[in-house]
ZAMARGU-4260 file (C-alpha; in steps of 0.2 Angstrom, whole numbers, plus 5000, padded with zeros to 4 digits):
<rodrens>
0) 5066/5105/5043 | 5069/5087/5047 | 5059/5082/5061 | 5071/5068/5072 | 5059/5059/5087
5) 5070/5058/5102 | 5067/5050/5120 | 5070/5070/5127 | 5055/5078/5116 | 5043/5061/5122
10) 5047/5065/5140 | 5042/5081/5138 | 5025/5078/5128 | 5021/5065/5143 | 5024/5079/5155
15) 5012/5091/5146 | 4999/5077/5144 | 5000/5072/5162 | 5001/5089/5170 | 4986/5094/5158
20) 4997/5109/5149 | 4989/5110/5134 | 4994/5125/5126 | 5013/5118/5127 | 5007/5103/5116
25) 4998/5112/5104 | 5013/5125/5101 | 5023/5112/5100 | 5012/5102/5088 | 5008/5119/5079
30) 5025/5117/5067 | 5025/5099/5065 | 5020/5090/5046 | 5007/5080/5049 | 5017/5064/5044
35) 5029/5071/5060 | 5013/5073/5073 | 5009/5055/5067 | 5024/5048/5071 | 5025/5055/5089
40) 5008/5045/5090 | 5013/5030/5086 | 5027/5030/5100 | 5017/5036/5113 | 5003/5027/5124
45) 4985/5025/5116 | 4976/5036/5130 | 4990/5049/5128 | 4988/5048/5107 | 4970/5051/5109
50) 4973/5066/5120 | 4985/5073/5110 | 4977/5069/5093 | 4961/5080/5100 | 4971/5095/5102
55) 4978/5094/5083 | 4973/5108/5072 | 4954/5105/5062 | 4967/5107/5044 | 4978/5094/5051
60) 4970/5081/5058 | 4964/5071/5043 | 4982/5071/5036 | 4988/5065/5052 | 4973/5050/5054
65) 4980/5045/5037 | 4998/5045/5042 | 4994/5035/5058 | 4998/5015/5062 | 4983/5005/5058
70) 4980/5001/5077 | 4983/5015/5083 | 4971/5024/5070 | 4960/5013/5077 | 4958/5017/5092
75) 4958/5034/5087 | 4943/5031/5079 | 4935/5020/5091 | 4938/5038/5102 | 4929/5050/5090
80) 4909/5050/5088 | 4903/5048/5071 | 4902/5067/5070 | 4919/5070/5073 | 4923/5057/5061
85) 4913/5065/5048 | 4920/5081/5051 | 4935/5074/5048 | 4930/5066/5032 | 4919/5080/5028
90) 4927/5089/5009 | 4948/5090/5020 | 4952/5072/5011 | 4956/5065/4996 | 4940/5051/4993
95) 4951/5036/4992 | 4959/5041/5009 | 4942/5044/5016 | 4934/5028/5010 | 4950/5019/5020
100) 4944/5027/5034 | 4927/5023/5034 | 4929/5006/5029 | 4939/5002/5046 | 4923/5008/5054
105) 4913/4994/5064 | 4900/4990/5050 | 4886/4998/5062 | 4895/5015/5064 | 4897/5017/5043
110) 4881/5021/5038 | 4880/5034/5050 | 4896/5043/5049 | 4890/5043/5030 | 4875/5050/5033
115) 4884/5065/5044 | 4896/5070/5028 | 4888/5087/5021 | 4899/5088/5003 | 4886/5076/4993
120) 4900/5072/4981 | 4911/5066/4994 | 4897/5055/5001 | 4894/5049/4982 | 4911/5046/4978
125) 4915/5038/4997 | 4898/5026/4991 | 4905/5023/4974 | 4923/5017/4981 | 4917/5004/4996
130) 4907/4995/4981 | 4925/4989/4975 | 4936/4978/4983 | 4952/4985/4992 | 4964/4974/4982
135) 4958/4980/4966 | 4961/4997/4954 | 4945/5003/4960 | 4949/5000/4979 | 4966/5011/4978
140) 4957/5025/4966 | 4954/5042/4972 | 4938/5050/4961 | 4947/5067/4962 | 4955/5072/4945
145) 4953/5086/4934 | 4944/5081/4916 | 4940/5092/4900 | 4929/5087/4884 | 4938/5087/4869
150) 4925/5097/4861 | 4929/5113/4871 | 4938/5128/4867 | 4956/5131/4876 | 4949/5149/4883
155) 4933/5138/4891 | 4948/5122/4897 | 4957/5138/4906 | 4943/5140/4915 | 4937/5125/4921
160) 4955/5121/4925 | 4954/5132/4935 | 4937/5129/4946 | 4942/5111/4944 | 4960/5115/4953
165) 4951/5123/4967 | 4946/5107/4974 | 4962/5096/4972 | 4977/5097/4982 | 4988/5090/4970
170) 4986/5093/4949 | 4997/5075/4941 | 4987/5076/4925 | 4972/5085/4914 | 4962/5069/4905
175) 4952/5073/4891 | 4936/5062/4888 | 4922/5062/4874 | 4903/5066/4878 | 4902/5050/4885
180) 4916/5054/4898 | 4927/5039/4890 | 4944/5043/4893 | 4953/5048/4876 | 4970/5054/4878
185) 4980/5069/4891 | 4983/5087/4889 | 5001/5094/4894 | 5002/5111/4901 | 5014/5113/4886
190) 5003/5113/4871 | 4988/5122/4881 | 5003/5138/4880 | 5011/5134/4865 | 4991/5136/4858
195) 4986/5151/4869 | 4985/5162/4856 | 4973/5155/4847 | 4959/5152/4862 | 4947/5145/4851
200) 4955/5130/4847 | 4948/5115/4851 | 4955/5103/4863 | 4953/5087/4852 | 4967/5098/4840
205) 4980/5097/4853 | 4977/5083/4866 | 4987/5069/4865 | 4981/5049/4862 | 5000/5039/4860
210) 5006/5030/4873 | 4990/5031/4885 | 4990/5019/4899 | 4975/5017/4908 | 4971/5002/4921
215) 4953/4996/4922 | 4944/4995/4937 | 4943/4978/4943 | 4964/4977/4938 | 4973/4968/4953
220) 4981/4980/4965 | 4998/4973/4962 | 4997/4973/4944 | 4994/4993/4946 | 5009/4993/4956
225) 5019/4984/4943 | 5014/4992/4927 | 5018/5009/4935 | 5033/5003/4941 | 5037/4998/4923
230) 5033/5013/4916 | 5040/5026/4929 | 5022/5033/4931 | 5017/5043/4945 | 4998/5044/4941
235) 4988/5031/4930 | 4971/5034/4925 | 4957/5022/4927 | 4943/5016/4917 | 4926/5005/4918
240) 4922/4992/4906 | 4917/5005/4894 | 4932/5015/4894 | 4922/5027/4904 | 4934/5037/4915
245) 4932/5032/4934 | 4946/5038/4945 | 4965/5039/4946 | 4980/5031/4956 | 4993/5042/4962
250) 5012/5032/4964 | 5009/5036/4987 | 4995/5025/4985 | 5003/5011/4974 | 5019/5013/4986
255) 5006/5008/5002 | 5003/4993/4989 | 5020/4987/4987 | 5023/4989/5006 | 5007/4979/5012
260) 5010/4964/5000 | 5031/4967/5006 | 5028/4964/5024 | 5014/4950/5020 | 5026/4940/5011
265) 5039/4942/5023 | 5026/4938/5036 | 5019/4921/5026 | 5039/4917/5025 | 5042/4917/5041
270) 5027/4908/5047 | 5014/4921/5051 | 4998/4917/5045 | 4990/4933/5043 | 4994/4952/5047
275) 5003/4953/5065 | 5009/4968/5074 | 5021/4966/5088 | 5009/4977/5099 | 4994/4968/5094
280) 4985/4958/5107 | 4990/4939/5115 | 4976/4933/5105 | 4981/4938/5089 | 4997/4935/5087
285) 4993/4918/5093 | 4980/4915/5079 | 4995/4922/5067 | 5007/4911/5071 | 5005/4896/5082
290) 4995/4888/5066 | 5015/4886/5059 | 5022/4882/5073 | 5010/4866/5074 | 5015/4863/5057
295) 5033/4865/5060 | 5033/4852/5077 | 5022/4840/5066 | 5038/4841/5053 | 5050/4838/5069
300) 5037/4823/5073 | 5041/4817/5057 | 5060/4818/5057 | 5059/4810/5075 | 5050/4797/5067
305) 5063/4793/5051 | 5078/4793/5066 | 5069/4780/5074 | 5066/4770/5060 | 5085/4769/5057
310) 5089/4768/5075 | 5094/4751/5073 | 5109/4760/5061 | 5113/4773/5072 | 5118/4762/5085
315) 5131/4752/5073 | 5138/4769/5066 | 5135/4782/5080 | 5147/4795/5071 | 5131/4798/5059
320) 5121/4807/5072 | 5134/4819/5072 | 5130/4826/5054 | 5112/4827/5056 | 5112/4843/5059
325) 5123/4849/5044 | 5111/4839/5032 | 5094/4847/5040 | 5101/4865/5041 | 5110/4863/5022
330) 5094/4855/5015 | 5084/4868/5022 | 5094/4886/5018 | 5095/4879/5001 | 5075/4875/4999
335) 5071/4895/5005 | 5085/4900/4995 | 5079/4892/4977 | 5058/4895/4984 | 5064/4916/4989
340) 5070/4918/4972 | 5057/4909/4964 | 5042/4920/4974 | 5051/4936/4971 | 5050/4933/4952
345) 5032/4927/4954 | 5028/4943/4961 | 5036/4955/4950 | 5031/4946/4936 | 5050/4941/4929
350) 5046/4924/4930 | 5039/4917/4913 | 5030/4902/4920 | 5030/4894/4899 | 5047/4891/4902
355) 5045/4882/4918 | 5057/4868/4911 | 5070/4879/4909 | 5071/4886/4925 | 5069/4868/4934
360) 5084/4865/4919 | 5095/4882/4927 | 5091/4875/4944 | 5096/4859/4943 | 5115/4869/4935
365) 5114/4877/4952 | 5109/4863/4962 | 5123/4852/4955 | 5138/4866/4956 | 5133/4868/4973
370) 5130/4850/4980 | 5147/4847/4971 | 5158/4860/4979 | 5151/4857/4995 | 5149/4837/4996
375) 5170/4840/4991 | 5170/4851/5004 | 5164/4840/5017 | 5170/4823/5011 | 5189/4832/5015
380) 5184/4837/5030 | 5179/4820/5036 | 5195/4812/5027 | 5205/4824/5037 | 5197/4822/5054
385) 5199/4800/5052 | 5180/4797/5051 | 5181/4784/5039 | 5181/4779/5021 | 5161/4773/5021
390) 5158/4788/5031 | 5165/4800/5023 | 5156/4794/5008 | 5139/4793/5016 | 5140/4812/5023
395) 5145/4820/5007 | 5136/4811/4994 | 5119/4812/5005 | 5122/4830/5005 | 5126/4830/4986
400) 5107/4824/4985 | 5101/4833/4997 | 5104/4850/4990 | 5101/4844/4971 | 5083/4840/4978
405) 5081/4855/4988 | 5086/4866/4975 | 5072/4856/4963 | 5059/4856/4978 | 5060/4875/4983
410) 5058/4879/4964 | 5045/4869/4959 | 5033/4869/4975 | 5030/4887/4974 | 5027/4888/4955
415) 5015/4872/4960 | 5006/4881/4973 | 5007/4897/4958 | 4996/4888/4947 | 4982/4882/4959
420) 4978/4900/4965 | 4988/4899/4981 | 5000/4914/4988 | 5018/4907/4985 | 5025/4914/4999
425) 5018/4901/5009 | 5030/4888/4998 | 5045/4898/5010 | 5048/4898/5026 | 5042/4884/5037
430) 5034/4874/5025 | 5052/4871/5015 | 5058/4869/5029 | 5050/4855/5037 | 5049/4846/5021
435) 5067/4845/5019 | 5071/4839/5036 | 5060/4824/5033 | 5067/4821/5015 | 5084/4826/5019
440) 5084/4815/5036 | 5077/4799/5023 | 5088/4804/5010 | 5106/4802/5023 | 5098/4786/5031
445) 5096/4781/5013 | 5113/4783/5009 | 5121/4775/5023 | 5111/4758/5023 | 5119/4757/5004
450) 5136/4762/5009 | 5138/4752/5026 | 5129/4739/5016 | 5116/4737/5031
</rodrens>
């Protein structure tokens, strides 16, 4: 059934929470996926989310940690002793889930909760995931799979799949390795019964090697993301160095990925410097976005500045002010527009940065069409409303260079920034912005001296 929050059941939960009744909130928690509990966590109060959160079902609640908000996990776990945590961790999670957990511990409480987990193989594989960085292969990877030797008979592979199966919730793959546990090929369900009746065939007879893709470890998180993207797979294997197999990535965890990097890009182009939620503290969303904001006034310093310079012309041609804005704002949209595009094919990899000559070629074929029709646009409108002759001219050829330079700026600033190891979504935004107000301001000044003749 389809779980659907509403502002009635949230009235009720507060009820039960404030009137202490327990039993109403675990009966009505009782039939609610995880993912659903989660979700009614996130909406409510912190205290109220911790209360209720204690009162979820032992099988449940490490599904519905996971599921949680990051601040709100959080504070869920700033609730819980390291005991509780550990018991939570404790063989009821998948280890690439439970090293997440654990690394969002305050480095003090780590070692400990650590030290609480009984299942020695989640501890190893917990220890084994931290030593990788979070944005790699080996920072997404969960260490549970189910592998065979090629060298084993299918009547021994049945039964090992089937011990193996015990402890993994969900079965994407069988990966068959050599003695050396070097990843060599996959085994479909398929061949193993097409072969069943002869259980002493081995498993190198039947596996197969074509078309095996494999990440390596130390692979960039969104490079995972893209390749199984390309491919439509839903599980990738990953290997070491050696070609020793070392985990696997299952399509939720590139999907938390793709999300992540989606709403830090969107962030970076909006002017927010780092990961801001709108719940998160004064101090915080300060240090996110006032750095962009003292960029963006230092631009409007700057523009203040260019007016002043040609204030001397504005006061012989006053009717230019008027058009100020259009030439800021036009410069602008078009400078986000070309660097959006530009970014986006950066990130998914369209973008073939050897042919970076043609794409400032096709930009500038944009650039021109659309400064045309609109400098046309606008020299009619100021024909028909009597500005002028030299006005007229001035407004719409400015905004004729104006567009053709933002169009050649947005593309070629965030291809710049590209090649010197810095995130292009920073090239949006603001930074486009305020560049083309300055430029775009000099540029219509420019224009005008040479048509008044000043």
């Amino acid at each position: 059934m389809n779980f659907q929050l509403t502002k009635d059941i949230l009235s009720d939960l507060k009820e039960y929470i404030l009137t202490g009744q327990d039993s109403k909130i675990i009966s009505f928690i009782s039939d609610l996926h995880p993912a659903d509990i989660a979700e009614v966590l996130d909406e409510i109060k912190i205290g109220e989310a911790i209360y209720v959160f204690k009162l979820v079902d032992e099988e449940k609640a490490p599904d519905v940690i996971v599921e949680l908000e990051d601040d709100v996990r959080e504070k869920i776990l700033e609730s819980l002793t390291s005991k509780e945590i550990a018991n939570i961790i404790d063989d009821n999670i998948d280890s690439d889930d439970a090293t997440d957990l654990i690394s969002e511990l305050p480095i003090d409480k780590i070692s400990e909760v650590i030290s609480l987990i009984e299942d020695e193989e989640q501890v190893s594989d917990i220890v084994d995931l931290l030593a990788h960085p979070e944005d790699t292969a080996g920072g997404i990877m969960a260490k549970e799979l189910i592998s065979v030797h090629s060298k084993w008979t299918l009547s021994k592979t049945f039964r090992e799949l089937v011990k193996q199966a015990s402890d993994i919730d969900d079965v994407y793959s069988v990966y068959v390795i050599d003695d050396d546990e070097k990843l060599l090929g996959t085994l479909s369900l398929r061949r193993m019964l097409l072969n069943s009746k002869e259980p002493q065939s081995l498993i190198e007879s039947i596996y197969n090697d074509e078309d095996l893709i494999s990440v390596k470890v130390d692979m960039d998180a969104e490079e995972v993301a893209l390749l199984m993207q390309k491919y439509d797979l839903i599980v990738v294997p990953v290997i070491d160095d050696d070609g020793v197999l070392v985990g696997r990535i299952t399509i939720d965890d590139v999907v938390d990925v793709v999300t992540e990097e989606a709403e830090k890009d969107y962030q970076m182009a909006s002017g927010i410097s780092e990961d801001v939620e709108s719940d998160d503290s004064v101090i915080v969303q300060l240090r996110g976005r006032l750095p962009w904001i003292l960029i963006g006034m230092f631009g409007g310093l700057l523009a203040a500045q260019v007016i002043g310079r040609f204030e001397a012309q504005l006061s012989i041609i006053p009717a230019m002010a008027l058009f100020i804005p259009l030439i800021i704002a036009t410069g602008g949209n078009v400078g986000v527009q070309s660097a959006a595009l530009v970014v986006q094919g950066l990130a998914n990899k369209t973008l073939k940065l050897d042919n970076l000559v043609g794409k400032l070629l096709k930009e500038l074929s944009v650039g021109l069409i659309n400064g045309l029709i609109c400098a046309v646009l606008l020299y009619g409108y100021a024909f028909l409303m009597d500005f002028g002759f030299e006005l007229a001219n001035t407004i719409s050829v400015s905004l004729f260079i104006v567009i053709l330079f933002s169009s050649l700026f947005g593309t070629f600033i965030p291809i710049f920034l590209n090649r010197i190891k810095i995130d292009p979504a920073f090239a949006t935004g603001p930074f486009i912005t305020t560049a083309n107000d300055v430029l775009g301001l000099f540029i219509y000044f420019m224009i005008g001296q040479l048509m008044y003749s000043l």
